[in-house]
FIDREN-806950 format. One record per atom (N, C-alpha, C, O, CB): z, y, x; residue in one letter. Coordinates in steps of 0.2 Angstrom, whole numbers, plus 5000, padded with zeros to 4 digits. Glycine has a CB too. Layout:
# FIDREN-806950
ZYXA;...
//
This chain:
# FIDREN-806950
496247134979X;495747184982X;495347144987X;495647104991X;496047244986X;494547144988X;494147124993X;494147145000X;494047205000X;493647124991X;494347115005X;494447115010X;493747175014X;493847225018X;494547045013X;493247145009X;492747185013X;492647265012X;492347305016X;492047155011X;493047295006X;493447355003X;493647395008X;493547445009X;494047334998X;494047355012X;494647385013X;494447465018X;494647525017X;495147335017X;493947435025X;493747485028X;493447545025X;493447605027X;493347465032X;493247525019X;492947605015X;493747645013X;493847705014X;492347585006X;494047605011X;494747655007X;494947685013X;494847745014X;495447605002X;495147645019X;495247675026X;495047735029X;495247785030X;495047635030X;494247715028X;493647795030X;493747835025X;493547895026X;492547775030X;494047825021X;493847885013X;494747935013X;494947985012X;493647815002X;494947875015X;495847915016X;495647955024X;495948005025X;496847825016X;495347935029X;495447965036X;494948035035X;494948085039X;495347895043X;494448025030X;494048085027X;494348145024X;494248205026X;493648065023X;494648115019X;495248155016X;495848205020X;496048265020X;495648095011X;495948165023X;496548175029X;496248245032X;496448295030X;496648095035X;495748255038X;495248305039X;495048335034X;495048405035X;494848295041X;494948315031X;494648395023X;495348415024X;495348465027X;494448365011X;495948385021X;496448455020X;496648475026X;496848535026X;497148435017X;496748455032X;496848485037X;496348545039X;496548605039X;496848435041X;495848535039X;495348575039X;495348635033X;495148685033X;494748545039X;495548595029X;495748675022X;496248725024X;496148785024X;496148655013X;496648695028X;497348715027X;497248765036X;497748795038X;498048625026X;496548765040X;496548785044X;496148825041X;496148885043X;496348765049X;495748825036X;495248895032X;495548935029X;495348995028X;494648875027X;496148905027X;496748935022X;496749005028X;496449055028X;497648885020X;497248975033X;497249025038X;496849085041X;497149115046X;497448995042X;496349085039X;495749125038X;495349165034X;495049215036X;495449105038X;495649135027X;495549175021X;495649235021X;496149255023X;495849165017X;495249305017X;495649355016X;496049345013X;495949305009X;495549395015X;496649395012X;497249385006X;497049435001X;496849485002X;498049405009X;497049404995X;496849454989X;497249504988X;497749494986X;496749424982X;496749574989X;497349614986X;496849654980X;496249644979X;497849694994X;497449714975X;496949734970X;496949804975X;497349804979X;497149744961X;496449864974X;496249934976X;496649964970X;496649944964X;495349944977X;496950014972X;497350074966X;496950144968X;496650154963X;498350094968X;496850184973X;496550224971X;496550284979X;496950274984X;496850244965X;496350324978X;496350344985X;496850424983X;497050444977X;495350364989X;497150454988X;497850484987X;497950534993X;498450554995X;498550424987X;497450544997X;497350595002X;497050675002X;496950715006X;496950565005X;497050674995X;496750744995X;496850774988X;496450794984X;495850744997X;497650744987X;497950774982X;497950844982X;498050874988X;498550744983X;497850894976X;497850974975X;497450994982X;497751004987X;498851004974X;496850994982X;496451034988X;495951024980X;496051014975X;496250994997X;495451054984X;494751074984X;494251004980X;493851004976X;494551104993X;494350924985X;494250884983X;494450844979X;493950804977X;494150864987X;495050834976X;495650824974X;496150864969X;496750854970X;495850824978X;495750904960X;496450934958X;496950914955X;497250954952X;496450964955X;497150834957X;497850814954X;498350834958X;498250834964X;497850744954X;498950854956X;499350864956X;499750824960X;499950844965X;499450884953X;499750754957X;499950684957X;499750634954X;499450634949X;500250674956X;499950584957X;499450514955X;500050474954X;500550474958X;498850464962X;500150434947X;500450354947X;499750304949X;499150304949X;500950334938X;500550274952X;500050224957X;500350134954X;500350084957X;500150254967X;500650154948X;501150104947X;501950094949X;502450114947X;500950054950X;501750064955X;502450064959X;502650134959X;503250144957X;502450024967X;502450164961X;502650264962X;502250294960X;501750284957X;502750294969X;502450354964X;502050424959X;501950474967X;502450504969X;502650464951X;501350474969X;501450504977X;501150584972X;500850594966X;500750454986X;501350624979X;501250694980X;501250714984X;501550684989X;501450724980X;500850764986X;500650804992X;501250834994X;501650864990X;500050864990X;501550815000X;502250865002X;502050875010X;501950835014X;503350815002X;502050945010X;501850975016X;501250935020X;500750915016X;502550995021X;501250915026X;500850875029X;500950785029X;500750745033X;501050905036X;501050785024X;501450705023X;501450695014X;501450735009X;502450705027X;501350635013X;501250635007X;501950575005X;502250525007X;500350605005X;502050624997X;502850574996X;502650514992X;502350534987X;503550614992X;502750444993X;502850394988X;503650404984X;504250394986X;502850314992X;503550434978X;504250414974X;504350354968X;503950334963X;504450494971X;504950334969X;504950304961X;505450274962X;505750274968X;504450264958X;505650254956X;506450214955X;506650134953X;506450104949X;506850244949X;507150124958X;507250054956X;507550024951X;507950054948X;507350034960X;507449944948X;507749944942X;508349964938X;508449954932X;507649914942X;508850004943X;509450024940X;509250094941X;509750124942X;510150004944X;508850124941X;508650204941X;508650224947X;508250274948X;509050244937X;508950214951X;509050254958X;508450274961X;507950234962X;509450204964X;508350324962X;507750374964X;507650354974X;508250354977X;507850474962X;506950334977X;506850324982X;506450344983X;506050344978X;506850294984X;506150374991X;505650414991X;505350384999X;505750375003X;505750494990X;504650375000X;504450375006X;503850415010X;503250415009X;504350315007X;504050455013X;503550505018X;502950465021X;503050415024X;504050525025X;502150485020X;501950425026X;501450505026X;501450555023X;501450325023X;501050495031X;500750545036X;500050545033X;499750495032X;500850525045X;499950625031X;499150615026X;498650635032X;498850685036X;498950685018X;498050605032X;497550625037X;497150685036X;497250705031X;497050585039X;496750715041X;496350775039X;495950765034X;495750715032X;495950795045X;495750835032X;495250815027X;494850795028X;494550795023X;495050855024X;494350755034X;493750705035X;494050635032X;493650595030X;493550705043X;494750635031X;495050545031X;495350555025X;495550605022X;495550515037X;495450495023X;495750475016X;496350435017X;496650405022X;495150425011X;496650435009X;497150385010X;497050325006X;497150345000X;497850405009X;496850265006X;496950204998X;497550195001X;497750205006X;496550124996X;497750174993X;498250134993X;497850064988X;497350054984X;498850174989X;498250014992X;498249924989X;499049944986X;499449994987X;498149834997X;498849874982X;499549804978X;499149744978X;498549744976X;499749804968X;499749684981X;499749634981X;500449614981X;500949654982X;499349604985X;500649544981X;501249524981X;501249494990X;501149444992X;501449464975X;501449544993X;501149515000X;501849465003X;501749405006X;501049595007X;502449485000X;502949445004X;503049374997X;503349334999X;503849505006X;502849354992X;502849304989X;503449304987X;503649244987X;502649244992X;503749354984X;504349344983X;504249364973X;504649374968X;504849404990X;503649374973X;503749364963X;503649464960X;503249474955X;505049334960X;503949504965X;503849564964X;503049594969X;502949574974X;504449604965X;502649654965X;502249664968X;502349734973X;502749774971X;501749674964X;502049734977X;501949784984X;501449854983X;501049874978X;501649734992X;501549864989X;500949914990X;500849904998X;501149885002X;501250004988X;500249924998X;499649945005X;499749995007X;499049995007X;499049955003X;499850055011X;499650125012X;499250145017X;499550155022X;500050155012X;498750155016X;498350165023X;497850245024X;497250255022X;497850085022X;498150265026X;497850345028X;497550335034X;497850315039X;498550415030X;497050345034X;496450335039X;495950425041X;495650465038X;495750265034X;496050425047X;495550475051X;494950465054X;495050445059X;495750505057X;494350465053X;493850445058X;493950475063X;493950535063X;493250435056X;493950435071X;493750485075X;493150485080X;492650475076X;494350495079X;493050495083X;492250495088X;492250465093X;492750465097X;492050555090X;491650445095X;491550365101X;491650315101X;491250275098X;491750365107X;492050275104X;492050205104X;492850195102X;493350235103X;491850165112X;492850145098X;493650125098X;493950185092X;494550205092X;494150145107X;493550195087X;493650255082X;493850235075X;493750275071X;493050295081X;494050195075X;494250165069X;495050135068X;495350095064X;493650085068X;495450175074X;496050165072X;496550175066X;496450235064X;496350175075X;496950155065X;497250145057X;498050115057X;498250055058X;496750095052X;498450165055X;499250135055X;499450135048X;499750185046X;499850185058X;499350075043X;499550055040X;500250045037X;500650005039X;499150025040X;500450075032X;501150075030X;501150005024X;500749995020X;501350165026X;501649965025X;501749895018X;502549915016X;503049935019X;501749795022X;502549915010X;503249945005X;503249875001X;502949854995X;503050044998X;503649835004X;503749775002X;504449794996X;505049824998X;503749705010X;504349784992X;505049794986X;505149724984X;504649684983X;504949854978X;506049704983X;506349664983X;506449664975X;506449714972X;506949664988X;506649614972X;506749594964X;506949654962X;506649674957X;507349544963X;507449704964X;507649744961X;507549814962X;507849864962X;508249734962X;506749804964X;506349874964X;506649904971X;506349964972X;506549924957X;507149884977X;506849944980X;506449924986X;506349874988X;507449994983X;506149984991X;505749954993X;506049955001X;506649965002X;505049974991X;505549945007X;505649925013X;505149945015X;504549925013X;505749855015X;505149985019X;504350015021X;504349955029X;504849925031X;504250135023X;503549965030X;503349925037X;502649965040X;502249975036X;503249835036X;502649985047X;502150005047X;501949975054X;502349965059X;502050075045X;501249955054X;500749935058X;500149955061X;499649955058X;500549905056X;500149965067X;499450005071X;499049945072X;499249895074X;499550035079X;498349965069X;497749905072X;497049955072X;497050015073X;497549835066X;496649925071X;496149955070X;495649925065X;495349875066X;495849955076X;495549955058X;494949945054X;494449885058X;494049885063X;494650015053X;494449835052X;493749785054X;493249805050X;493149835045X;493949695054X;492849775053X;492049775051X;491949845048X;492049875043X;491849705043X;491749855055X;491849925055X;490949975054X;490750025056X;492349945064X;490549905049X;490049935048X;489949925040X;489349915037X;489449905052X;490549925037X;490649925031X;490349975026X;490750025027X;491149925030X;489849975022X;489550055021X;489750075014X;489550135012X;488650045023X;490050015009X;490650035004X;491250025002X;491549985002X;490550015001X;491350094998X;492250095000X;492450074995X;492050074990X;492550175002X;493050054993X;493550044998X;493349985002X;493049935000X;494250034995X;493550025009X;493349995014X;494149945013X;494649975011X;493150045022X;494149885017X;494649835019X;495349885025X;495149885031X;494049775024X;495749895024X;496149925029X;496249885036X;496249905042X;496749945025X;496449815034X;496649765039X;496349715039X;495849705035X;497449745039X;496549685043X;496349605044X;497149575042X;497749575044X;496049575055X;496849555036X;497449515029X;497249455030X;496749435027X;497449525020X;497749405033X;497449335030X;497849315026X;498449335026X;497149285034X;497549255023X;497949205018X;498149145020X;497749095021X;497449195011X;498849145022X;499149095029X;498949025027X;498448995027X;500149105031X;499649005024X;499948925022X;499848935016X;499548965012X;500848905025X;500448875015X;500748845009X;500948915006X;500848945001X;501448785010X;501548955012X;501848995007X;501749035003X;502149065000X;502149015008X;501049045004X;500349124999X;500949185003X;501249214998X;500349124985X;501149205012X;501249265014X;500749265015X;500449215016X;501649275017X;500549345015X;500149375019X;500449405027X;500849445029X;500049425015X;499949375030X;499949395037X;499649445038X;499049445035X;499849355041X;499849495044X;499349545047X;498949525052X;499249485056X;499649595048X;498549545054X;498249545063X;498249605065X;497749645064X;497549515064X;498649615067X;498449695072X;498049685080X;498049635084X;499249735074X;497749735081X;496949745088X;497249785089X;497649805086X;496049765087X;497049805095X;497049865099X;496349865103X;496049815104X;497749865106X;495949925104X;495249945107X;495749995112X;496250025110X;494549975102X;495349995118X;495250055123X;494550045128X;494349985130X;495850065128X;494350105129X;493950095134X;493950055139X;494450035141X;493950145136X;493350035142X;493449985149X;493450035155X;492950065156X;492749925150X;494050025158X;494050075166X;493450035169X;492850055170X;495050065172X;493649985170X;493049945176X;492349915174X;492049875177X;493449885178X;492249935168X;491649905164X;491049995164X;491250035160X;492049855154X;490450005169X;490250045164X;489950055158X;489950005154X;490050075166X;489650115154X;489350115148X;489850115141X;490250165140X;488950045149X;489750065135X;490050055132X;490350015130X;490349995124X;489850075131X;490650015136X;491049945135X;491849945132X;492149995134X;491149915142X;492049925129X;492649905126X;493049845127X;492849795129X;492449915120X;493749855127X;494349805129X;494549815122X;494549855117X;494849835136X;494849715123X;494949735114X;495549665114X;495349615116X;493849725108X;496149685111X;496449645111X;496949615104X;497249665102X;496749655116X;497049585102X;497749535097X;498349575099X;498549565104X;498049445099X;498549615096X;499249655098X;499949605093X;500549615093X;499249765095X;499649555089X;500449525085X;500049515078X;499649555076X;501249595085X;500249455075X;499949425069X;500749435068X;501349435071X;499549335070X;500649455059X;501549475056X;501449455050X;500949455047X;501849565054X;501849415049X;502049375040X;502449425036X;503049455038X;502749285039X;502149445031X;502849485027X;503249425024X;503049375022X;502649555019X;504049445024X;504149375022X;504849425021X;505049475024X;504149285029X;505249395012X;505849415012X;505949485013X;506449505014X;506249385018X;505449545011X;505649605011X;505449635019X;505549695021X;506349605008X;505249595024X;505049615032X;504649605033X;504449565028X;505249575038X;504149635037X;503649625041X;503849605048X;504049645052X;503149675041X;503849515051X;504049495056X;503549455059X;503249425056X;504649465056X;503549455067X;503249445070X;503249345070X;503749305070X;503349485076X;502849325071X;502549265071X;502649225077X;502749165077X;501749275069X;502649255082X;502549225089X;502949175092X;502749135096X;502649275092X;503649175086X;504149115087X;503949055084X;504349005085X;504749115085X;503449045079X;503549005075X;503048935076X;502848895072X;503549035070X;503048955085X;502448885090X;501748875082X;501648825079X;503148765093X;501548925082X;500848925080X;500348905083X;500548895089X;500648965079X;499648875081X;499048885082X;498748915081X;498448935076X;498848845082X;498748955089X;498249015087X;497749035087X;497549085085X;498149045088X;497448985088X;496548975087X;496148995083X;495649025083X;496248915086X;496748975073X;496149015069X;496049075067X;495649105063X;496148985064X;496649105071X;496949165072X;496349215075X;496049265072X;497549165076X;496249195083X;495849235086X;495149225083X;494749265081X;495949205094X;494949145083X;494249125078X;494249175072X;493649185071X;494349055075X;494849215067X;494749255061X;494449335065X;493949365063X;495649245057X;494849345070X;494849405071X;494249455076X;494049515077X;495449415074X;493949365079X;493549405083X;492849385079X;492349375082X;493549375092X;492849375073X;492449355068X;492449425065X;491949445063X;492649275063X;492949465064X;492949515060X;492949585062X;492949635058X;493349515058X;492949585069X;492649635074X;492249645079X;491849595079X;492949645077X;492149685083X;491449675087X;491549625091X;492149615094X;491149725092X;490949575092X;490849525098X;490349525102X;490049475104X;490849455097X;490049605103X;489349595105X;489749585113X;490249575115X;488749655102X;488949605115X;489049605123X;489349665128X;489449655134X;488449605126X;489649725123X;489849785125X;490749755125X;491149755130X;489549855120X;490849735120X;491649715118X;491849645122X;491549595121X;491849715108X;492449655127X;492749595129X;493449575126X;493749625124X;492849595136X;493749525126X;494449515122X;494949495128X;494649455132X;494349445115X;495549515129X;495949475132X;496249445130X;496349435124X;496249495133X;496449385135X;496849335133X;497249335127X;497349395125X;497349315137X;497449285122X;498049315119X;498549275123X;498549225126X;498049295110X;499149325121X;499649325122X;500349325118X;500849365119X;499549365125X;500349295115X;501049285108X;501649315111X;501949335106X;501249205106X;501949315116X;502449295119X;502849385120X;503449405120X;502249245126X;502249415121X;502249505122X;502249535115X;502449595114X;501349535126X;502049495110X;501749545103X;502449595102X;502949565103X;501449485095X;502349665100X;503049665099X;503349665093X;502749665089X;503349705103X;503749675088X;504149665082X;503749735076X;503649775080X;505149665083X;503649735070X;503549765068X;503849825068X;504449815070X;503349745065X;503649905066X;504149935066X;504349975058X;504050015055X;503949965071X;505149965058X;505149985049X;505150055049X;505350085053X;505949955045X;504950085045X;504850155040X;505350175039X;505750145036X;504650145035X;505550255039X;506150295035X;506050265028X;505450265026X;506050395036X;506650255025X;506550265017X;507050315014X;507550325018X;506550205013X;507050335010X;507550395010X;507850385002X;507450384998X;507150485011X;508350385001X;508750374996X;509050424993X;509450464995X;509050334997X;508850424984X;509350484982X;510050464978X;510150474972X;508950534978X;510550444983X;511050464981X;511650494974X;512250504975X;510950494984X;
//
């Protein structure tokens, strides 16, 4: 090899070297692909005369003020999960993706209210992460709807990104409140906990000495940053653990 070579292979490997590093920070940025199934909020009313919807993985119904996910895992065993339907102004979708990377596909559940003034786009999203053998694990997550000038539905429920190597999906969850000390329309707006579904869990990230940069860079890209909305610090250290879901088994 020519000596005079060599600095180029050097510059061309120390180039390379930053491309993947730099992919592997856009990775962390990505949305995570999910497919849309269908919306499931206004089952048997007026807007709505299905009775019921298969949705794949289950078969939801209208039950009292709550809508039931049923279905069976692969030994037959019947399971059911309760998740809370919104008023008739709000809807429910449901997503599938394989969010925990474990080979079987999930569900999304997201029952959304709009409400009025600032900070109106909150949303507690339910994840029913099922393990090889069909049953599932519910997880549910408070944030707030991004890009919240989305004017075609299905709207995006969460801020999903598409982490690492491992193809988990992570969550970001926000919190908005009004600004006590700010007048007008100002808003306080914060990272409440970045979550990997991982293994059938939705668990908090916060141990796993991350960089959080492309994190905050993802989220304050996907929410407001005008001059009315301020962000707090993040704080990893507070975020707190996700919280799991009733599932109800039939016996």
């Amino acid at each position: 090899m020519k000596r005079a070579t060599r600095p180029i292979i050097i510059s061309f490997i120390a180039a390379l070297s930053l491309f993947i590093l730099g992919s592997a920070e856009m990775c962390a940025q990505s949305p995570f692909p999910m497919r849309y199934l269908d919306e499931v909020g206004h089952l048997d009313t007026n807007f709505d005369d299905r009775k019921s919807v298969d949705v794949g993985l289950a078969r939801v119904f209208p039950h009292e003020d709550n809508l039931r996910f049923e279905g069976k895992d692969r030994d037959g065993k019947p399971w059911r999960v309760l998740v809370e339907k919104p008023g008739i102004m709000g809807f429910t979708d449901v997503w599938t993706a394989d969010f925990d990377h474990n080979g079987t596909s999930d569900l999304l559940i997201a029952p959304f209210m709009p409400q009025n003034g600032r900070c109106a786009f909150r949303i507690g999203i339910v994840v029913l992460l099922f393990d090889k053998a069909g049953r599932p694990n519910a997880w549910g997550i408070d944030t707030q709807m991004p890009n919240w000038d989305q004017t075609e539905r299905p709207y995006k429920p969460a801020l999903i990104l598409y982490p690492n190597r491992d193809r988990r999906a992570q969550f970001a969850a926000v919190h908005c409140e009004y600004a006590a000390d700010r007048p007008g329309l100002a808003t306080d707006w914060t990272i409440t906990g970045v979550y990997e579904a991982r293994d059938g869990r939705v668990v908090s990230i916060k141990k796993n000495n991350i960089n959080i940069g492309p994190y905050v860079r993802a989220v304050q890209e996907a929410y407001p940053h005008d001059r009315y909305a301020v962000w707090a610090p993040v704080q990893p250290k507070d975020w707190p653990e996700a919280h799991p879901q009733p599932v109800f088994v039939d016996d």
